[in-house]
Structures are given as C-alpha cells and as structure tokens.
C-alpha positions in Angstrom: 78.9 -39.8 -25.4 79.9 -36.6 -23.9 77.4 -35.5 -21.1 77.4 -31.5 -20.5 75.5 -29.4 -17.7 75.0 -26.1 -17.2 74.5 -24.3 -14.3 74.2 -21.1 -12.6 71.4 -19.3 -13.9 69.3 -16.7 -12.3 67.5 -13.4 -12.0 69.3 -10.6 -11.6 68.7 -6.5 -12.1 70.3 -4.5 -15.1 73.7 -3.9 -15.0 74.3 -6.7 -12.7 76.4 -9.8 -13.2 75.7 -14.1 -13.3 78.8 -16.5 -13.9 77.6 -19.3 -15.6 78.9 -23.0 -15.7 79.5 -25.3 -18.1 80.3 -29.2 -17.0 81.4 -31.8 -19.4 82.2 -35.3 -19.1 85.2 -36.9 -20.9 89.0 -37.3 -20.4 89.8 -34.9 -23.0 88.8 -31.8 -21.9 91.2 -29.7 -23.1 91.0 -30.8 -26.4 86.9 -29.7 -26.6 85.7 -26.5 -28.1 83.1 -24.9 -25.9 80.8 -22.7 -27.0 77.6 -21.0 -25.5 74.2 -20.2 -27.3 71.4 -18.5 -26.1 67.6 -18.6 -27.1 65.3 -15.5 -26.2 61.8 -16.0 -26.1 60.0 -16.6 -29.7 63.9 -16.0 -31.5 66.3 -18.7 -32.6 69.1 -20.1 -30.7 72.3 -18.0 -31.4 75.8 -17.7 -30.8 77.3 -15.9 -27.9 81.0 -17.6 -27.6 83.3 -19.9 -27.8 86.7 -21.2 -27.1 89.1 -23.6 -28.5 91.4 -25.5 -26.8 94.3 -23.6 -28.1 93.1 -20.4 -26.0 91.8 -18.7 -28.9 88.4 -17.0 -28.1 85.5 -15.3 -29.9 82.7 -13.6 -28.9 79.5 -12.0 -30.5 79.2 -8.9 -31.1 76.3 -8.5 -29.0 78.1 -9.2 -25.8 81.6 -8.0 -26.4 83.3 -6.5 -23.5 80.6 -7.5 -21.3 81.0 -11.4 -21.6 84.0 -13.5 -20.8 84.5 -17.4 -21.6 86.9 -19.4 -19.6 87.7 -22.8 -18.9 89.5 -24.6 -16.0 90.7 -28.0 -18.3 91.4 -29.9 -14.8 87.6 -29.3 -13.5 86.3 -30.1 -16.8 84.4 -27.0 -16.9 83.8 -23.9 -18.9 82.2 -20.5 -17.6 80.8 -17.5 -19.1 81.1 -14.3 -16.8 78.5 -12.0 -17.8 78.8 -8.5 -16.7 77.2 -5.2 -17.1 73.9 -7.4 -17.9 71.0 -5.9 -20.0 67.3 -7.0 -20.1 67.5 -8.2 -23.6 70.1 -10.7 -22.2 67.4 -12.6 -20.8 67.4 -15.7 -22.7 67.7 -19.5 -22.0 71.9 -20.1 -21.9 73.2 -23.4 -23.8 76.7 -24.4 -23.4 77.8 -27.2 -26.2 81.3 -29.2 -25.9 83.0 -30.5 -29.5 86.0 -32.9 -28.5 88.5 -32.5 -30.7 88.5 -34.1 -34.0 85.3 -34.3 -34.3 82.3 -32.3 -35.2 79.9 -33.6 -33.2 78.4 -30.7 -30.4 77.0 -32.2 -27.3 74.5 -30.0 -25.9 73.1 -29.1 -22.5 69.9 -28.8 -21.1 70.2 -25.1 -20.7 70.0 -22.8 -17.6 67.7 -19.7 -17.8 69.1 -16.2 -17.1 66.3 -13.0 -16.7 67.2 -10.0 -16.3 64.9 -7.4 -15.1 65.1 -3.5 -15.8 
C-alpha cells in the first residue's frame, strides 16, 4: 500500500503562482510514475501531468508552458509548479503514484487551488 499526500494548496490572484506537493510512501520512489489530476467544480477529473521515472514528462495541453512537474527521488516527493495561473485553474489538485511494474494508481486526498480574477 503506497500512501500519497498532497499539499500546498491555496488562493491566489490571476497570473500568480502555487507549487504543489506530492508525498509518497515506499522505498521505490524512483521507480513510481507520478501524475497530477485536477477536478473543477461539476466537471470530471482530468489529466494535467505526469512523469516517469526515466525523466520523461508530459503535460496537457491546457497547462503547457505554465505548469512544471518535478520530483526529488530522495524526498519521496513530486511537485507541480504552476505559474502564470488563470481562474479556470481553480480546481481540486490530485496527485497519484504508480510504482513501477504495476498498474495500480494510489491516489491522494487532494488539495484545493482557487484562483481569483
């Protein structure tokens, strides 16, 4: 069982910027894809990036060139540094962890991110 927390949520204006933190538990880190979701009010959870453990990166279109996702293997912990934020960013962020060889995603609880205009 792979436990994962996010953190670092917040309110912040347009065109401002949040970092947000994704913990997970295990001794194989590295190995775990990472990826973050969001789900706006009354929508459906989607994608907003990822990152395998062999660097490779991807990112919706949505949020590209405004969004980075990074990881720091020996913390156990991802992060998505979001930049240039726009009100329809607001959303609840979910981070979910899939150790390698496996395709089983261990979610969060989710951290909420508002953004006012």
């Amino acid at each position: 069982q792979v436990q994962v927390v996010e953190s670092g949520g917040g309110l912040v204006q347009a065109g401002g910027s949040l970092r947000l933190s994704c913990a997970a538990s295990g001794r194989t880190f590295s190995g775990y894809a990472v990826a973050w979701f969001r789900q706006a009010p009354g929508k459906e959870r989607a994608f907003v990036a990822r990152s395998w453990s062999g660097g490779i990166t991807r990112y919706a279109d949505s949020v590209k060139g405004r969004f980075t996702i990074s990881r720091d293997n020996a913390k156990n912990t991802a992060y998505l540094q979001m930049n240039s934020l726009k009100p329809e960013d607001t959303a609840v962020y979910y981070c979910a962890a899939r150790p390698g060889g496996t395709n089983q995603d261990y979610w969060g609880q989710g951290t909420q991110v508002t953004v006012s205009s």
